[in-house]
Structures are given as structure tokens and as C-alpha cells.
C-alpha positions in Angstrom: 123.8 77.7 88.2 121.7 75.1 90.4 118.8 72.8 89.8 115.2 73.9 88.9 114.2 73.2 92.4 113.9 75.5 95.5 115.3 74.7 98.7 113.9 76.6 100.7 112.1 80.0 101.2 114.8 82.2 101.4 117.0 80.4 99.1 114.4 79.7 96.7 115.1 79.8 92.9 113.8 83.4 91.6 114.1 82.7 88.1 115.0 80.1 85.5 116.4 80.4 82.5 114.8 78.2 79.7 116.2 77.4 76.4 117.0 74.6 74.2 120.8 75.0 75.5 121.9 77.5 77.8 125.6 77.2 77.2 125.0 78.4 73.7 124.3 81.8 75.9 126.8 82.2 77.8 126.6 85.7 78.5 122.7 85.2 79.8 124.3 83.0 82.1 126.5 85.5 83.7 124.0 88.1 83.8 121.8 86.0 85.5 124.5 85.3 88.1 125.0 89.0 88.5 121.6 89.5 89.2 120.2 86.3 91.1 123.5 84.8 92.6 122.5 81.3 93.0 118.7 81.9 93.1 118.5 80.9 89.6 118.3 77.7 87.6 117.7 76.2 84.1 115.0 74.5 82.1 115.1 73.0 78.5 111.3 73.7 76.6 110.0 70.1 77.6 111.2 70.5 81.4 109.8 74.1 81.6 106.3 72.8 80.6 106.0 70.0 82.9 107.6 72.2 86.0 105.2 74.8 85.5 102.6 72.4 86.8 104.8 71.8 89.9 104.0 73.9 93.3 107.7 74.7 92.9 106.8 77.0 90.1 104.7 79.1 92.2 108.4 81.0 93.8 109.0 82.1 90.5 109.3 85.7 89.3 110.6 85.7 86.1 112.1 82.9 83.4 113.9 83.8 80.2 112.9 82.2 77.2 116.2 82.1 75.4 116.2 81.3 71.4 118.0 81.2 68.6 117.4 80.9 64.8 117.3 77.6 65.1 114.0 77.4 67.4 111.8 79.3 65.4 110.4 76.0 63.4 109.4 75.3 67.4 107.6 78.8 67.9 104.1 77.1 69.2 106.2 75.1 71.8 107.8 78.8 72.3 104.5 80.4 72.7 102.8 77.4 74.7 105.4 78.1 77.5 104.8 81.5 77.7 101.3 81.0 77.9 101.3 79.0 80.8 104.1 81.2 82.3 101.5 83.9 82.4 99.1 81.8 83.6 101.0 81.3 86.7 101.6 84.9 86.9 105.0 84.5 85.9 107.0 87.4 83.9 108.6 86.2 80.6 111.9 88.0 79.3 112.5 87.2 75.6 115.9 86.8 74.7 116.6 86.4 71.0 119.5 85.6 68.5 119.1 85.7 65.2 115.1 85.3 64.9 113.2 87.0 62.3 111.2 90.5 63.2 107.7 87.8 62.5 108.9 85.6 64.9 109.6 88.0 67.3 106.5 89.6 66.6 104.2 86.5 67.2 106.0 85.8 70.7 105.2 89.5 72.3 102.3 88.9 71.3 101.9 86.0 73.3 102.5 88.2 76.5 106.6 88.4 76.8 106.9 91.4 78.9 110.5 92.3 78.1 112.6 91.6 74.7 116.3 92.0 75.0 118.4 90.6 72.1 121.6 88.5 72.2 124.7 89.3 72.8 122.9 90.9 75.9 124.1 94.5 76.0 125.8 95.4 79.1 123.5 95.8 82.0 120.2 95.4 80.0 118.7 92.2 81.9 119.6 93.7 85.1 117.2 96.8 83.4 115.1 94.7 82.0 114.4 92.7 85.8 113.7 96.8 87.6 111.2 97.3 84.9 109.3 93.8 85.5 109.7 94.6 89.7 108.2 98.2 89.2 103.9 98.0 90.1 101.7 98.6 87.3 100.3 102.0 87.1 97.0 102.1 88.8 96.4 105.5 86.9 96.1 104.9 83.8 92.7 105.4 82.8 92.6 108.4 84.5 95.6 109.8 82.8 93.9 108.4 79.0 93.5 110.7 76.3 89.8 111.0 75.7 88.8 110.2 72.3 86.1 112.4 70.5 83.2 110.4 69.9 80.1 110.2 67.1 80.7 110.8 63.3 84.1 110.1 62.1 86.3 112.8 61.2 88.4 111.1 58.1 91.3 113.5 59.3 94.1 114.6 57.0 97.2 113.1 57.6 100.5 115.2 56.9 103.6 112.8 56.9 107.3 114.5 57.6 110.3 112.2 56.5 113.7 113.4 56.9 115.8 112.3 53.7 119.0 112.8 55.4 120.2 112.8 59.2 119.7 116.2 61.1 117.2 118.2 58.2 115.0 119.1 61.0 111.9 116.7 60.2 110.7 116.1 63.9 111.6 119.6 64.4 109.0 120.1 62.0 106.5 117.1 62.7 106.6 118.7 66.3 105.8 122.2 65.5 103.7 121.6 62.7 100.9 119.9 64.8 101.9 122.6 67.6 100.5 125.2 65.2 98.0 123.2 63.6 96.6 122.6 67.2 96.7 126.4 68.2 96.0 127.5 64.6 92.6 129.0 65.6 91.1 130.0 69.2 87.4 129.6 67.8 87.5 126.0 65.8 90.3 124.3 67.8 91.0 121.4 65.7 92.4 117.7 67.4 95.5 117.2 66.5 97.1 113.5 66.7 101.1 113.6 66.6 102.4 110.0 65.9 106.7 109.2 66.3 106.9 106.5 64.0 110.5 106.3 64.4 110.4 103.5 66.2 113.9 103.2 67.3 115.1 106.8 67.7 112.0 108.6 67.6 112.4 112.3 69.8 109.2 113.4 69.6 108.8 112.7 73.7 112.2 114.7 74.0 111.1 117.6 72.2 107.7 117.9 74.1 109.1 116.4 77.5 106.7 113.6 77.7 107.3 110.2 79.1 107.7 106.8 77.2 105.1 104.7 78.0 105.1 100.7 77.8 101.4 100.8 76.7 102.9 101.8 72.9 104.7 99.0 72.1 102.1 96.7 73.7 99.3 98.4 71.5 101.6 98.4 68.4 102.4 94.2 69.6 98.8 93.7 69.6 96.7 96.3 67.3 94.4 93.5 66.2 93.3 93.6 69.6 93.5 97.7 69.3 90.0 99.5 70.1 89.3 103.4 71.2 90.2 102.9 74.4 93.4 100.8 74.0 94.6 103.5 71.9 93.8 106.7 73.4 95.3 105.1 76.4 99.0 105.3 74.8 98.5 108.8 73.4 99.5 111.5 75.9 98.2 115.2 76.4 100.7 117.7 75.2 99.2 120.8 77.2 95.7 120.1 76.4 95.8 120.9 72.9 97.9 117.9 71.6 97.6 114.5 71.2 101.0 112.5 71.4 102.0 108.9 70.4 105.2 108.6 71.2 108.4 106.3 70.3 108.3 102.8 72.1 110.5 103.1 75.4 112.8 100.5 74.2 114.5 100.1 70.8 112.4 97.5 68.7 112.8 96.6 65.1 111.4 98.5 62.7 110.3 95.8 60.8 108.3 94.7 64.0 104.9 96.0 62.8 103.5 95.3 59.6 102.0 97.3 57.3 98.3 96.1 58.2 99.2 97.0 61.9 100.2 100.5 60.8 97.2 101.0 58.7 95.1 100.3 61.9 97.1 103.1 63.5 96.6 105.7 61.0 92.8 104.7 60.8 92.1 104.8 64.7 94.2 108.0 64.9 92.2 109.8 61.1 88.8 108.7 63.0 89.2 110.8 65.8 90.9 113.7 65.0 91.4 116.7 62.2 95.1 116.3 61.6 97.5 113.3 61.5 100.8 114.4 61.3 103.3 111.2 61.3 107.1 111.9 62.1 108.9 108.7 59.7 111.9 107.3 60.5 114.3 108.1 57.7 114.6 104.2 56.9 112.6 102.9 54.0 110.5 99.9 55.3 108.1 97.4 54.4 105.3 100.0 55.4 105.9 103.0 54.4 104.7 102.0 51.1 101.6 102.6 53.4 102.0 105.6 54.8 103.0 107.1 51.5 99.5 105.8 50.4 97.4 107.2 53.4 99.2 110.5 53.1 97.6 113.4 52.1 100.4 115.4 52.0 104.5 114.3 52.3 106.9 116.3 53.1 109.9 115.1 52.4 113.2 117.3 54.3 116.0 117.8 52.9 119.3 120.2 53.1 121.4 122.6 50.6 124.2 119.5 50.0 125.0 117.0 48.3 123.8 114.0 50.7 120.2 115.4 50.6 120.5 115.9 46.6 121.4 112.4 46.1 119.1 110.5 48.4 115.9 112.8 46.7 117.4 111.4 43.9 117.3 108.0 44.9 114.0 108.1 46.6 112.8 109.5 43.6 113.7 106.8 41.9 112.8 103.8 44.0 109.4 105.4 44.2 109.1 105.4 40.1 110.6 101.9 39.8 107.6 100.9 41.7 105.1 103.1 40.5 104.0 104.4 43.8 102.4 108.0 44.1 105.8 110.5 43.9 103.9 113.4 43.4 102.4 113.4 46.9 105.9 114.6 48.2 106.4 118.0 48.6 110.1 118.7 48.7 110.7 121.6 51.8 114.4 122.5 52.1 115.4 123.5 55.3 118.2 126.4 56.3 117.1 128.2 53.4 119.1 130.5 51.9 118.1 133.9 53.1 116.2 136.1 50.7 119.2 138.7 50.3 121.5 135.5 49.3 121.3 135.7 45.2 124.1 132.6 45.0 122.0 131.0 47.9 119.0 131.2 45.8 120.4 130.2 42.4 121.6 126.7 44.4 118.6 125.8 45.1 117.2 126.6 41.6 119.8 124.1 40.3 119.6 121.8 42.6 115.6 121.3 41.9 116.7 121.4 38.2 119.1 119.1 38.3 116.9 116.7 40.6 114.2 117.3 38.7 112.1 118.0 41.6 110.1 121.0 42.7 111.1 122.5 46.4 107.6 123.7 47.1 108.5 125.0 50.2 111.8 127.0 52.0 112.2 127.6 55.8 114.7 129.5 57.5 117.5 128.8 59.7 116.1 129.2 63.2 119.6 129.0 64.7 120.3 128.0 68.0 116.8 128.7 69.6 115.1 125.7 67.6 118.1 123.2 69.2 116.9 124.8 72.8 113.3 124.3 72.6 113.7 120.9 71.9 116.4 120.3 74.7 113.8 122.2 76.7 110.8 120.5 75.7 108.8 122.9 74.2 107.5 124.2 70.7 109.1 127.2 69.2 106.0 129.0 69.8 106.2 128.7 73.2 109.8 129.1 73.3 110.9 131.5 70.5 107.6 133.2 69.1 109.1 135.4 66.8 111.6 133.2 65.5 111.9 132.4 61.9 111.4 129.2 61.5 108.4 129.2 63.5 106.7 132.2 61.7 107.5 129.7 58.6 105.4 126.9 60.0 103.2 128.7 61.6 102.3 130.4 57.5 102.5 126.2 56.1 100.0 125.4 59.5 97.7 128.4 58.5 97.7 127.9 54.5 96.8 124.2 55.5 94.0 124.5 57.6 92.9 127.6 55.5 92.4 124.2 52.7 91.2 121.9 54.5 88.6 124.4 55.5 87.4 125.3 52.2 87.6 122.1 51.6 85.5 120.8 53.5 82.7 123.7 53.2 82.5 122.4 49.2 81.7 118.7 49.8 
């Protein structure tokens, strides 16, 4: 680790690390001599102010802004620096222990281009440093998905929570707005797909789309979030579809707040016909408002005893706080066949016993629905006449079909 001042150009100091005491991160410190060698040095908060005002500052790449639980009654110093980091065109990696998703929340949106927490996983800042080096896109607006302007459309939003791990829920989010987008060659409805699973979100897998940065800097920032901020993080899924995907890198869930979800689902109901939100099977401080916004919930779940007993419990936490339970709409998935009489009598007990209704039963689409999604594709393109996608494609149909008639009586 060396001073704070370059010698010379080709031994100048790259980066700095700047925290209220670097040897409380002691792995930073040997990542950053992995990476820079000696072309690094360190800065407590007060120091990093005042040297940012120094000409030395302008051989600067990067610093890391290194905190801890304890710094977060300092988060306008915090912010201050990486303010005027930015102002000198300097990149900012947040590195955080134990600070609260608000705090962390506040300092992105100062401008912090990278957030890695502490202990660093293994390579990450390295990662973290090639994704700060790489040139910004200089296509970006033309690549933006256009928007529909005039009247707003007040969209129905369809919301698809998985209730235990594997019950197929993006498989359906994915394929339900596939058919909802196709479901007529004359009308063509838009169709908005959002992965709100913000830490293991697939929906990019399943439709082979990129990650792109621009999502968790609009989610960071959506008071800041107009048209065209937004349509430039949704992506075009074969010209029909309109695709928010997961954040490239896993954030917290509790990151966003409900107020910044709302925004979402507002911008995203404005523009086009059909919503349909993929959830992440967590519970969080927002999905109280999703649950609100949604016009219909389907809520996934198996033939076994994990999915019985988490209905049951969602059932109940929803009750407990008198929030809307009868928007769910139970859909069981790997159905028993209709020749399976024991099959069928399970599920009548289980939605007995649950005291639930499972309004809806797909079919086991075997192994074809696991290789559209390793092959990026919706089973319609890949496995027309499979089961499961007939299935959706009927629930698509029967939706639209409402929303139709719907609208043809107001």
C-alpha cells in the first residue's frame, strides 16, 4: 500500500481506497494489491475530500468507498465524496459491511457505479474494475424500446409467484406474456414482461436476452424515471415483447421500496395492455404492493406437501393483515393427468384441506419445457403442440377474451 500521491506517470497511483480504516478490510486490501500492485493507495473520508481538489486526483480511475455499519450516521460525508468523485470523472466502487438496504440505497443513488459487499467474494473487485474499464454503449437509444404514446392504456397486470422452489412460475410468467403477445394477429396487444426477482430472476435466460446495467440504475433512481429512461431498460423479445429483466448483479431485495415499485408498475400499465410480473418467491416489504396493483395473482404451487404448507401460510399472513387473498388464483402445476382418478382426488383434498380453490391445472410439459428455456425460447416456438403450452395458451386466450369484453362494456 503506498501514499496517496503519484510519482510519476507510469507509476502513478490508479486508485485509492477510502474508508474510515482500511485495516478493518483486510481483504479489500489484498484485492486491491492483486489488481493494482503498488498503483494504489489510501484515504480516510476527510483526506479523500481535500485530495480531490489536488491535480494529483486527476490520475485517478477508480476509489472504493469502503463502509461499515458504523459509518452510516456519516452518510452525507459518504455521499459528499462521491459527489465530487464524479465530478472529477472519477468511478466509485461501494464496498459495504453490514449497512442497511436504505443506506445503500441513498449512496447508488448518489452515482456509485459498482456495489460489492464485504467479505469481498472471490474475484468480484477484479470483476467489478472490467466492468468500470468497458466504454459505455454508444447504442443505446437506438436499441430503446419505443414506448406507445397518447391516451393511457391502464393495462392489466397478471402477477405469477412461485410458492415453492421449481413450480414453474417464470416458466409461466414467460410464456404467458409469449401468448398474450401473439394471442391475436389482428389486435396485437403490448405486452410488458417485468423479472422482479431481483436476485435470481431467469426471465433473460429463458428468452436469451442480455442483462443490462441501465435496470438497476433506473430501479436506483425511479424518481428520476420518465418514458424514455424506462423504455430504455426494457428489451425487444422478437418484436412482439417487451422485457424488463433481473439487474445484472445480485442486489438486495429490499433495495427498492415499495413507492419505487409502484412507479414501475404505473410507467409499465401506461404503455401497454398486459403487465405480467414474475415475483421472487420471498415475501417483501412490497409485494404488499404488487398484491394491491394486481388484477389477477397467480400463485404456483405443486402436488406435495411443501407447496400445501406455504399456501397455508401465505394464506394466513395475508388474512392476519387483511390484505386482498381472494385475488390469488391458486394454478397447480404437473397436474395429474385426466385418466389419473387418485391424482385427481389429491388435489380435491388438498384444496379442501387448504381451504383454497385451485382454479386452474396445467400439465406436465416434461422435458421440452426445461429445453426451451435452456434454449431461450417460448414453448411456442419451441414445442407448439406441447401440453403445457396448449394450457397457457387456453388461460392467455380466456384472458384476453375478458379483457376484451371488458373493455367493449365501459
Amino acid at each position: 500500500m503506498t501514499s496517496a500521491s503519484p510519482q510519476d506517470d507510469k507509476n502513478g497511483i490508479l486508485a485509492c481506497t477510502i474508508s474510515r480504516d482500511v485495516q478493518n478490510f483486510d481483504l479489500l486490501i489484498e484485492d486491491m494489491e492483486a489488481a493494482l500492485g503498488e498503483r494504489w493507495g489510501d484515504l480516510g473520508f476527510a483526506e479523500a475530500l481535500a485530495f480531490f481538489s489536488q491535480p494529483d486526483a486527476d490520475s485517478l480511475e477508480f476509489v472504493a468507498l469502503a463502509i461499515d455499519g458504523e459509518d452510516e450516521d456519516n452518510l452525507s460525508l459518504m455521499g459528499e465524496i462521491i459527489t465530487r468523485a464524479k465530478e472529477k470523472k472519477i468511478k466509485v466502487v461501494l464496498i459495504a459491511e453490514d449497512v442497511t438496504p436504505a443506506s445503500l440505497h441513498q449512496l447508488l443513488r448518489k452515482g456509485a457505479d459498482e456495489f460489492v459487499p464485504y467479505p469481498l467474494p472471490e474475484g468480484e473487485l477484479q470483476e467489478a474494475i472490467s466492468r468500470m474499464n468497458q466504454p459505455d454503449p454508444v447504442v443505446v437509444h437506438e436499441t430503446a424500446s419505443p414506448l406507445t404514446q397518447g391516451e393511457s392504456k391502464e393495462g392489466a397486470l397478471f402477477v405469477v409467484h412461485g410458492l415453492a422452489g421449481g413450480v414453474g412460475s417464470t416458466t409461466m410468467a414467460v410464456n404467458l406474456a409469449w401468448e398474450l403477445a401473439t394471442v391475436s394477429d389482428k389486435e396485437e396487444p403490448s405486452v410488458c414482461l417485468l423479472d422482479l426477482d431481483l436476485q435470481f430472476g431467469t426471465v433473460s435466460t429463458y428468452l436469451d436476452l442480455p442483462r443490462r446495467e441501465t435496470v438497476f440504475e433506473m430501479l436506483s433512481d425511479t424518481d428520476s424515471m420518465d418514458e424514455e429512461v424506462f423504455a430504455q431498460a426494457l428489451q425487444t423479445y422478437e418484436e412482439k415483447l417487451q422485457v424488463l429483466t433481473a439487474p445484472s448483479d445480485m442486489v438486495p431485495l429490499d433495495l427498492i421500496t415499495p413507492e419505487d415499485i409502484q412507479r414501475v408498475i404505473d410507467t409499465a400499465r401506461r404503455h401497454f395492455d398486459y403487465v405480467i410480473v414474475d415475483m421472487p418467491s420471498t415475501l417483501v416489504h412490497w409485494s404488499e404492493t404488487v398484491l394491491q396493483a394486481a388484477h389477477v395473482y397467480f400463485a404456483m404451487i405443486e402436488l406435495d406437501m411443501r407447496s400445501a404448507q406455504n399456501a397455508l401460510r401465505l394464506k394466513r399472513a395475508l388474512q392476519a393483515e387483511e390484505l386482498p387473498f381472494e385475488k390469488l388464483r391458486f394454478a397447480l402445476n404437473r397436474a395429474p393427468k385426466f385418466t389419473d382418478l387418485n391424482g385427481k382426488s389429491r388435489v380435491k383434498r388438498m384444496g379442501e384441506s387448504l381451504g383454497i380453490s385451485i382454479d386452474l391445472q396445467l400439465p406436465d410439459g416434461g422435458k421440452p419445457v426445461m429445453q426451451s428455456g435452456d434454449h431461450g425460447q417460448p414453448l411456442a416456438n419451441a414445442a407448439a403442440k406441447n401440453p403445457l403450452r396448449r394450457e397457457i395458451a387456453k388461460l392467455a386466450k380466456s384472458l384476453h377474451s375478458l379483457g376484451s369484453n371488458n373493455a367493449e362494456a365501459a
